[in-house]
C-alpha positions in Angstrom: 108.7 59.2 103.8 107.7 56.1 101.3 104.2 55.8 101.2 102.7 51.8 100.6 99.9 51.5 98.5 97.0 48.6 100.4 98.2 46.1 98.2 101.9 46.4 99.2 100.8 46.3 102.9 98.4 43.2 102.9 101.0 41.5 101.2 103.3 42.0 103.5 101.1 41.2 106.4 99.1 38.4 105.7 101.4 37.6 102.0 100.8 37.6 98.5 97.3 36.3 96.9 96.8 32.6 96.8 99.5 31.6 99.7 97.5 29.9 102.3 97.9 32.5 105.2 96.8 35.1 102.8 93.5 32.5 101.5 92.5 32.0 105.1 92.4 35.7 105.5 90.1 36.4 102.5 88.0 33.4 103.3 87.4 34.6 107.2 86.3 38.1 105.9 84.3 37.0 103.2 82.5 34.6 106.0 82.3 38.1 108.7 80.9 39.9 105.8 78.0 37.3 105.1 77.4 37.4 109.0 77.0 40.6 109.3 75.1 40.8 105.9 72.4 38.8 107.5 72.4 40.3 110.6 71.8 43.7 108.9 69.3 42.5 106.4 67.3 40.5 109.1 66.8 43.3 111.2 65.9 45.8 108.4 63.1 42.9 107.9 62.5 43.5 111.7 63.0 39.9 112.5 64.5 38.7 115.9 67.1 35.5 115.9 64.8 34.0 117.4 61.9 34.6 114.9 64.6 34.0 112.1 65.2 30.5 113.3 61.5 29.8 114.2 61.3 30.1 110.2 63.8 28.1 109.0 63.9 25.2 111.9 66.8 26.3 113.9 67.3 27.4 117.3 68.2 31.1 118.3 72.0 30.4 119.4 72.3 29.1 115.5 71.5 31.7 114.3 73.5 34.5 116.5 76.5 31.8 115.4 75.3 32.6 112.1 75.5 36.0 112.0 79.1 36.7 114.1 80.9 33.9 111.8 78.9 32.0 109.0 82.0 29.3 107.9 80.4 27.4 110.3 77.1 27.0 109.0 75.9 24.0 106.3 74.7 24.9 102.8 71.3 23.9 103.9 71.0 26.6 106.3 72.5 29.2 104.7 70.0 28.8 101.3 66.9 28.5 103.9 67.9 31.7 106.0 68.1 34.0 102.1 65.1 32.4 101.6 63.3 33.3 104.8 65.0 36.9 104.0 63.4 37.0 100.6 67.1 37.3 99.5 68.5 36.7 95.7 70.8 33.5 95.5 73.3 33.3 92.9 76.2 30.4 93.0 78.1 29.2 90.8 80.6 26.8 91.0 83.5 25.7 88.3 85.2 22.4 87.9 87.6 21.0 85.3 84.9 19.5 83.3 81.6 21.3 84.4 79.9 24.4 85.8 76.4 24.8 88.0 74.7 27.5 88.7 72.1 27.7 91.5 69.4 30.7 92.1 66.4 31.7 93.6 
């Protein structure tokens, strides 16, 4: 019996890194990941949704959005939600010419 290594079978499934099918794929789990990220760190702070969005200016419902699926969600938000969640930013972003880096 041939045995696949993970590689093998996500190429296969969702294709090889960098075709689009395969992109979407990573981007949707990296975006599930940071949901459930902040949905694990808010309650560890033993915060409700509700509380959360009290401190960053946003309704409940925005914030259970939020945490299911956060590629929905502006920069804005996400940066004030670490923030109310005492959490260390690092971004950095890459262009032709330039690179930033953001932090808190």
């Amino acid at each position: 019996m041939k045995t696949y290594s993970l590689d093998e079978v996500q190429d296969k499934l969702l294709g090889k890194k960098g075709t689009p099918c395969r992109d979407l794929f990573e981007y949707e789990l990296q975006m599930d990941l940071m949901g459930k990220a902040i949905k694990e760190t808010r309650q560890e702070r033993k915060l409700t949704q509700e509380e959360l969005g009290k401190l960053i200016g946003v309704q409940k419902a925005q914030i259970s959005r939020l945490e299911s699926n956060a590629s929905n969600v502006t920069m804005d938000t996400l940066m004030k939600v670490f923030g109310a969640l005492k959490a260390k930013v690092k971004f950095k972003v890459e262009l032709s010419n330039s690179t930033f880096n953001v932090g808190k």
